[in-house]
Chimera marker file (.cmm) of the C-alpha trace (Angstrom):
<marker_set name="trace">
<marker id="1" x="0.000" y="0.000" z="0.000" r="1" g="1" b="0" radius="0.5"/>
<marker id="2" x="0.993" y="3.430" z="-1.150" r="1" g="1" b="0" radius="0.5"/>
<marker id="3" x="1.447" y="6.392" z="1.396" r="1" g="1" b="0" radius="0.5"/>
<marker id="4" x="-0.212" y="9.306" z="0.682" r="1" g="1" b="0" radius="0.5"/>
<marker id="5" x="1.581" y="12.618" z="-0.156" r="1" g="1" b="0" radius="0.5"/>
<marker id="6" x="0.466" y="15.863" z="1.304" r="1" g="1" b="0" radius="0.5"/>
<marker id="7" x="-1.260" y="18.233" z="-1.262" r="1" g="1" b="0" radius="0.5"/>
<marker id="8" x="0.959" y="20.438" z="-3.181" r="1" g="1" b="0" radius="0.5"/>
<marker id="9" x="1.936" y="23.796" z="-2.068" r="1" g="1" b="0" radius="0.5"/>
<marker id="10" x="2.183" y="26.795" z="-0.955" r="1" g="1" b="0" radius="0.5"/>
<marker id="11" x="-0.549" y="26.932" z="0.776" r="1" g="1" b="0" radius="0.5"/>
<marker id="12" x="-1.874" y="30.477" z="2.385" r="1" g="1" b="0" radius="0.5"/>
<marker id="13" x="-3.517" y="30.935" z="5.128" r="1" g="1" b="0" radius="0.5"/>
<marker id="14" x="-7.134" y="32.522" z="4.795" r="1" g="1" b="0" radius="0.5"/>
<marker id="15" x="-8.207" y="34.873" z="7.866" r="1" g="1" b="0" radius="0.5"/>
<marker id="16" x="-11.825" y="34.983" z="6.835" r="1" g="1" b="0" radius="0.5"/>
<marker id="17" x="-12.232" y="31.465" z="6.521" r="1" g="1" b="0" radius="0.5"/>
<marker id="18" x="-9.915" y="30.599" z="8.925" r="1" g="1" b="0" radius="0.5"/>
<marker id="19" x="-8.916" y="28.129" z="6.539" r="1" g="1" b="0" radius="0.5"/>
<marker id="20" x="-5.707" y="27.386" z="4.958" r="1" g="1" b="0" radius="0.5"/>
<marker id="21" x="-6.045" y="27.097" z="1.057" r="1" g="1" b="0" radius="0.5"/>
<marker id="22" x="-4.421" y="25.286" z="-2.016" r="1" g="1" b="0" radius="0.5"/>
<marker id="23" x="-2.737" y="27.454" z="-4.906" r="1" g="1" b="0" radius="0.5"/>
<marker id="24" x="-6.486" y="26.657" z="-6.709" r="1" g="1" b="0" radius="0.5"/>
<marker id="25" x="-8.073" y="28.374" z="-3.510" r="1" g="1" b="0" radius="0.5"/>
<marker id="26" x="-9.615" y="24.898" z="-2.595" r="1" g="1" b="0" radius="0.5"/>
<marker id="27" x="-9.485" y="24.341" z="1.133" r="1" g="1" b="0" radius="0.5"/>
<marker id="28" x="-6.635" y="22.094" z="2.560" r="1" g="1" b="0" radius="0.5"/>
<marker id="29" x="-8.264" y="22.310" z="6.599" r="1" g="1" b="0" radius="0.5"/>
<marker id="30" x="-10.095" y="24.527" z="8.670" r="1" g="1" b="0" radius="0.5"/>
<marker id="31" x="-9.009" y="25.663" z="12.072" r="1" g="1" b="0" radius="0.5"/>
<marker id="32" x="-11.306" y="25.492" z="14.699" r="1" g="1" b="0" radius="0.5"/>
<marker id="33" x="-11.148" y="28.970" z="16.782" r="1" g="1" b="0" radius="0.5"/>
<marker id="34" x="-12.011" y="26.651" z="19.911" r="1" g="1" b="0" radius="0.5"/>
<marker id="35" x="-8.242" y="25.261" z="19.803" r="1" g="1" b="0" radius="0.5"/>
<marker id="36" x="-6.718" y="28.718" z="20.281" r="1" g="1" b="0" radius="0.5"/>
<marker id="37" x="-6.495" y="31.480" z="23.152" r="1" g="1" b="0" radius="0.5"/>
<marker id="38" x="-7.270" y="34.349" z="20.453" r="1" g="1" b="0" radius="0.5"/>
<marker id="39" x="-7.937" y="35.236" z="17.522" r="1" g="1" b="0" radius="0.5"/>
<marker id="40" x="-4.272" y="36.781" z="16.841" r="1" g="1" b="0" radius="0.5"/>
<marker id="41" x="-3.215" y="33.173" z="18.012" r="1" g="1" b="0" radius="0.5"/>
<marker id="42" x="-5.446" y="31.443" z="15.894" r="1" g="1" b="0" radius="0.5"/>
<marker id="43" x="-4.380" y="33.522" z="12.785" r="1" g="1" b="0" radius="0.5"/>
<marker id="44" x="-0.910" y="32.784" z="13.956" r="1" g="1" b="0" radius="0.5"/>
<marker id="45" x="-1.158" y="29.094" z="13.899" r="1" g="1" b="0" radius="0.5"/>
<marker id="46" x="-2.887" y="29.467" z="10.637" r="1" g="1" b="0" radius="0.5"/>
<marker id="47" x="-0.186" y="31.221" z="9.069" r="1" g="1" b="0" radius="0.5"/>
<marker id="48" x="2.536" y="28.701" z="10.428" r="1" g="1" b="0" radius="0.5"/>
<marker id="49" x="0.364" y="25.673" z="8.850" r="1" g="1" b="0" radius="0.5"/>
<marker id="50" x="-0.026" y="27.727" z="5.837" r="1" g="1" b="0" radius="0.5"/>
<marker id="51" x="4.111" y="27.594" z="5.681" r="1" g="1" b="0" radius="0.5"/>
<marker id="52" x="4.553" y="24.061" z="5.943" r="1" g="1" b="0" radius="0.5"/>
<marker id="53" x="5.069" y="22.842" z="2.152" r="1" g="1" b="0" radius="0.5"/>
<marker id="54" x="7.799" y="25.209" z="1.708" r="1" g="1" b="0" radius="0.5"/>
<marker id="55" x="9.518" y="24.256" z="5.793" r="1" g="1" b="0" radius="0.5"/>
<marker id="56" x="8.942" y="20.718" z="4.426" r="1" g="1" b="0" radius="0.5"/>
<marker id="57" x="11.241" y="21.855" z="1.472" r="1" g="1" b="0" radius="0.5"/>
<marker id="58" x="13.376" y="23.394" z="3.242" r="1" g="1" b="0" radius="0.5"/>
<marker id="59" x="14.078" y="20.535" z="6.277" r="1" g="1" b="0" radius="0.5"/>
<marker id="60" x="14.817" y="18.227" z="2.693" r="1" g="1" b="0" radius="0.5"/>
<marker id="61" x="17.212" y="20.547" z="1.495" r="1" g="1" b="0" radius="0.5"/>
<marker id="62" x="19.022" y="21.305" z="5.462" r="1" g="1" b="0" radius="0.5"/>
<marker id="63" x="19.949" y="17.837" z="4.995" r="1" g="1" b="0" radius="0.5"/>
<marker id="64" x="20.917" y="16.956" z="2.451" r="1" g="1" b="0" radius="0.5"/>
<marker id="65" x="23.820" y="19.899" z="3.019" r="1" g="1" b="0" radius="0.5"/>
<marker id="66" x="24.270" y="18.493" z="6.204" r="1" g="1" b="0" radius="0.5"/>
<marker id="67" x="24.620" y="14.064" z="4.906" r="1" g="1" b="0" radius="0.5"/>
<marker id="68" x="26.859" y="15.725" z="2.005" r="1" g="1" b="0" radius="0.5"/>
<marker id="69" x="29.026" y="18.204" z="4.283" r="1" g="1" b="0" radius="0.5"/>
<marker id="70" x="28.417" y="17.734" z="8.465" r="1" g="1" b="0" radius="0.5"/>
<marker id="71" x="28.307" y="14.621" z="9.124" r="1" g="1" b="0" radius="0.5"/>
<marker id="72" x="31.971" y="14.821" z="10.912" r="1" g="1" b="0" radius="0.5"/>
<marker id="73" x="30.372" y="17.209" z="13.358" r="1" g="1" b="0" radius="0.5"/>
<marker id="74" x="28.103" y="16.116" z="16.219" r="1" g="1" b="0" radius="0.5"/>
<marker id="75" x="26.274" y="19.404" z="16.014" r="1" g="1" b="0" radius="0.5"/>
<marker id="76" x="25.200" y="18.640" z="12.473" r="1" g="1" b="0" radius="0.5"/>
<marker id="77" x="24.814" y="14.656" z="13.679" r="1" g="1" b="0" radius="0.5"/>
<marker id="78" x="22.020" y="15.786" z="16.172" r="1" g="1" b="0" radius="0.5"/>
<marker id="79" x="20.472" y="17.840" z="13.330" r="1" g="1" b="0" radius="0.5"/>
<marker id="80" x="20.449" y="14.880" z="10.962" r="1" g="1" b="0" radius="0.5"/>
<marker id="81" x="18.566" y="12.995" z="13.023" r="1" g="1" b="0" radius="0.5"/>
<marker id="82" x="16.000" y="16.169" z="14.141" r="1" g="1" b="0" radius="0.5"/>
<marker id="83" x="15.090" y="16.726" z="10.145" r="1" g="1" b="0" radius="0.5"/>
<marker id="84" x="15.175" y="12.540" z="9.683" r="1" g="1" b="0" radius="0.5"/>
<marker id="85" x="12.552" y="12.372" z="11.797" r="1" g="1" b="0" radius="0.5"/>
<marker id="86" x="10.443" y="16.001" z="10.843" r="1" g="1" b="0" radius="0.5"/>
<marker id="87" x="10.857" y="14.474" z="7.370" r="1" g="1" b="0" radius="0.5"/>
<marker id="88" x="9.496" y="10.832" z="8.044" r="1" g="1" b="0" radius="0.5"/>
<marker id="89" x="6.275" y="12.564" z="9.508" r="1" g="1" b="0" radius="0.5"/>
<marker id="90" x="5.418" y="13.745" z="5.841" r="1" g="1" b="0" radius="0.5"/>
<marker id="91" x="4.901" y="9.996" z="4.537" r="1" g="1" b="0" radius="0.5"/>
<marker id="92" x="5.042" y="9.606" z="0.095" r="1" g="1" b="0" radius="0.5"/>
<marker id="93" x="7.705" y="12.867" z="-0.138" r="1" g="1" b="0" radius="0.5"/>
<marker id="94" x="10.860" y="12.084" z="-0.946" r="1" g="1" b="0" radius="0.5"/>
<marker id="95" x="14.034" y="14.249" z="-0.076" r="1" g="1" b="0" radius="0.5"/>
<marker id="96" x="13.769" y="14.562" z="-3.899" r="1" g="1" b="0" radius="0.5"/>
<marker id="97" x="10.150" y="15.826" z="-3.958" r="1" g="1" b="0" radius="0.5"/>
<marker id="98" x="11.300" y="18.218" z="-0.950" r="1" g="1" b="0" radius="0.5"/>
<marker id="99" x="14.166" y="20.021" z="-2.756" r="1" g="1" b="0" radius="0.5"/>
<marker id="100" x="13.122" y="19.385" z="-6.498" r="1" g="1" b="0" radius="0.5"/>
<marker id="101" x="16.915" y="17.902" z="-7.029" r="1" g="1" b="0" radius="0.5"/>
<marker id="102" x="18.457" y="14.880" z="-7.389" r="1" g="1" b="0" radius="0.5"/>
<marker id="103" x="18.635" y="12.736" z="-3.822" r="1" g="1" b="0" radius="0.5"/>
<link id1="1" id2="2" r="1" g="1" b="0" radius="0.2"/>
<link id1="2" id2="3" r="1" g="1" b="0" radius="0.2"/>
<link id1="3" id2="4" r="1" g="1" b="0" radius="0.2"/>
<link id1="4" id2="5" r="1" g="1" b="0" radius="0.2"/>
<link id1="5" id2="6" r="1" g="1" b="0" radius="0.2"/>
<link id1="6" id2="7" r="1" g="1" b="0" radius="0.2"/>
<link id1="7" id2="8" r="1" g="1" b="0" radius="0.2"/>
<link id1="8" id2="9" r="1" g="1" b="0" radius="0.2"/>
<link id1="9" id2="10" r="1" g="1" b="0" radius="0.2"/>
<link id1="10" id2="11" r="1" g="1" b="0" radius="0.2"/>
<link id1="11" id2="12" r="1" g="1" b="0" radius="0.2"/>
<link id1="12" id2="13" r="1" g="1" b="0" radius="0.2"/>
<link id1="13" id2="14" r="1" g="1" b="0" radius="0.2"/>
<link id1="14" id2="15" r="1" g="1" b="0" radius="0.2"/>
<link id1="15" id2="16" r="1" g="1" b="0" radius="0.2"/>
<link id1="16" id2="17" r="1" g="1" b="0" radius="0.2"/>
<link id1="17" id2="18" r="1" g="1" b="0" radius="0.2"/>
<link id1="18" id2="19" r="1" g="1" b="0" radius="0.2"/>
<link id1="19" id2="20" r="1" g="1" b="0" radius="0.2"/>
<link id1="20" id2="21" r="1" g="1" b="0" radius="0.2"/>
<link id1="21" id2="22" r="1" g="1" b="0" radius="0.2"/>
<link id1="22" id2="23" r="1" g="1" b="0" radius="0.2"/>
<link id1="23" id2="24" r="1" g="1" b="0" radius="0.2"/>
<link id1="24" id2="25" r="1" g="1" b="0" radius="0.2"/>
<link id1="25" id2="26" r="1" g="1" b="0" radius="0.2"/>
<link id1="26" id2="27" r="1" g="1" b="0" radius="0.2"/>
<link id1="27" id2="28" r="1" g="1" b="0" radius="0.2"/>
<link id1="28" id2="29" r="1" g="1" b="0" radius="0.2"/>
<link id1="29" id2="30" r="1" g="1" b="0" radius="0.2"/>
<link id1="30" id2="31" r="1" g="1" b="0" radius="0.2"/>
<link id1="31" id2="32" r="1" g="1" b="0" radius="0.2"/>
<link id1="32" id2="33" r="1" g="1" b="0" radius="0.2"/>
<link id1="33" id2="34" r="1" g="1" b="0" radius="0.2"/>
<link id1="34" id2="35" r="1" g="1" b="0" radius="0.2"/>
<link id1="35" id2="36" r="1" g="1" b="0" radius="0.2"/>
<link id1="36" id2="37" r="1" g="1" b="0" radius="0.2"/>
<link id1="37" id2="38" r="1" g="1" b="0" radius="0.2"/>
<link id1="38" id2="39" r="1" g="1" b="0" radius="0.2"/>
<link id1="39" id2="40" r="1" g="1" b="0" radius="0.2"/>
<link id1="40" id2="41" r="1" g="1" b="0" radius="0.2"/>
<link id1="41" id2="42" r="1" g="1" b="0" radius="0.2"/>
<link id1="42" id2="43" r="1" g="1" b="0" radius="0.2"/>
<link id1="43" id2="44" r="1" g="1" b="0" radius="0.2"/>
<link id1="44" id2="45" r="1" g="1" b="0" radius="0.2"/>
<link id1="45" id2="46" r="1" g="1" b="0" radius="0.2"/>
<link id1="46" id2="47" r="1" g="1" b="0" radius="0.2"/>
<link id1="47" id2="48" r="1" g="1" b="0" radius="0.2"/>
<link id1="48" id2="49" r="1" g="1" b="0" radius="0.2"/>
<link id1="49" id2="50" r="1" g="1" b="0" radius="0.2"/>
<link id1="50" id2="51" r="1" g="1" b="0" radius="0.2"/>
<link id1="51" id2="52" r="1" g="1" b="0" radius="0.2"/>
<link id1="52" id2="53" r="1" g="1" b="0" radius="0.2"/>
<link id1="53" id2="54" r="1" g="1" b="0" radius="0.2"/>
<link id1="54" id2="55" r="1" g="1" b="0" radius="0.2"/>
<link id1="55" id2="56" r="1" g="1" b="0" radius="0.2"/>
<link id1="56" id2="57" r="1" g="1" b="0" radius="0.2"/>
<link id1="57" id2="58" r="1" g="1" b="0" radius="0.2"/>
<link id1="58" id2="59" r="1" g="1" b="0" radius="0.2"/>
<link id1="59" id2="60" r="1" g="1" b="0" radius="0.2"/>
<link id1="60" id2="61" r="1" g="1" b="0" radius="0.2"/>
<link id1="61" id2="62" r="1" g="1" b="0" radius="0.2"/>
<link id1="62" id2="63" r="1" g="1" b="0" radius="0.2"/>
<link id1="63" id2="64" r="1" g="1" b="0" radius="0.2"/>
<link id1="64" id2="65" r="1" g="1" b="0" radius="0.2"/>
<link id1="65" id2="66" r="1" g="1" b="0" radius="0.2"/>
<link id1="66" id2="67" r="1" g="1" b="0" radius="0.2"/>
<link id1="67" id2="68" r="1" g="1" b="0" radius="0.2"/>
<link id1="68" id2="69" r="1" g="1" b="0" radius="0.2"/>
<link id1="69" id2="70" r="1" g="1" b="0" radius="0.2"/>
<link id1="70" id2="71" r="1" g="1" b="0" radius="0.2"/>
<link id1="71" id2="72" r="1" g="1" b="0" radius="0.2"/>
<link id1="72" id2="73" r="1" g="1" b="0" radius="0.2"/>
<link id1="73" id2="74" r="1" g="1" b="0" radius="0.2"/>
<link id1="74" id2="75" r="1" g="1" b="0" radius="0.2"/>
<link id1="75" id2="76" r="1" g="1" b="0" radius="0.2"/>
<link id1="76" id2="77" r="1" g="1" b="0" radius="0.2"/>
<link id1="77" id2="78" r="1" g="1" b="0" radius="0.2"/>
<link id1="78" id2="79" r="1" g="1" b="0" radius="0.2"/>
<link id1="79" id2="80" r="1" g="1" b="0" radius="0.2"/>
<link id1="80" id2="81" r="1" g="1" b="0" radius="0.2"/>
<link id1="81" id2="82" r="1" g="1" b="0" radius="0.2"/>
<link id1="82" id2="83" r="1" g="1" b="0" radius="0.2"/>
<link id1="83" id2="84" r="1" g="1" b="0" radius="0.2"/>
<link id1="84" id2="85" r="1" g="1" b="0" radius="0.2"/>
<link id1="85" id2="86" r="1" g="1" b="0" radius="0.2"/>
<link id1="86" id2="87" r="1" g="1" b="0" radius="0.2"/>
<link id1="87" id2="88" r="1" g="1" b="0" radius="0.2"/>
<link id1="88" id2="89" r="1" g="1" b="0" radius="0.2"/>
<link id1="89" id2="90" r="1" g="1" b="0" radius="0.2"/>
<link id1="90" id2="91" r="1" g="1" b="0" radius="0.2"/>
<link id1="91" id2="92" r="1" g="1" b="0" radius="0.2"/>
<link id1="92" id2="93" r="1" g="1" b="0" radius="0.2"/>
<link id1="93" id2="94" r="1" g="1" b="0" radius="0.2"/>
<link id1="94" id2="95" r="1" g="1" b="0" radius="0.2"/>
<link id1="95" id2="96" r="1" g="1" b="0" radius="0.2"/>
<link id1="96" id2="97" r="1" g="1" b="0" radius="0.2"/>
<link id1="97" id2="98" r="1" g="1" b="0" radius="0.2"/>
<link id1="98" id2="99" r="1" g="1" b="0" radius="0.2"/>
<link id1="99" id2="100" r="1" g="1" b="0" radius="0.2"/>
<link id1="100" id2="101" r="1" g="1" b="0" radius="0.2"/>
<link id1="101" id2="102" r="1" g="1" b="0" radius="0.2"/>
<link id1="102" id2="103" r="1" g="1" b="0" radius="0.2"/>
</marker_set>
């Protein structure tokens, strides 16, 4: 069985609808005010799930860097492992996918 991929970005986030929306405009999810403390937060929290295609693009391409170049310092060793496991929550996307290179 296949894994799903996540639907293309970028996404924005929608105030009005308090929705965050597709490059068509189609709806990707709703927030639900009831989750939040304000509205500032919940337009906050919109606008950081509106920015996760391109921070899933840019984990991909932080490590790559760091496999081809850092991996002889433990810094960049504990930072490996932090994006590995960001990345694996995005099942179907390849590092590929992520950075639109070559893995």
């Amino acid at each position: 069985m296949n894994a799903a991929t996540h639907t293309p970005g970028p996404w924005r986030f929608d105030d009005e609808q308090a929705a965050i929306l597709n490059p068509d405009s189609k709806p990707v999810a709703f927030l639900s005010f009831h989750a939040a403390d304000s509205l500032a937060q919940e337009n906050a929290n919109g606008r950081l799930i509106a920015a996760a295609p391109e921070l899933l693009r840019c984990a991909g391409m932080a490590l790559e860097e760091l496999q081809e170049y850092g991996r002889s310092n433990p810094l960049a060793r504990v930072a490996i492992r932090a994006l590995q496991a960001v990345l694996a929550t995005a099942p179907g996307t390849t590092t590929t996918e992520q950075t639109g290179g070559a893995a």
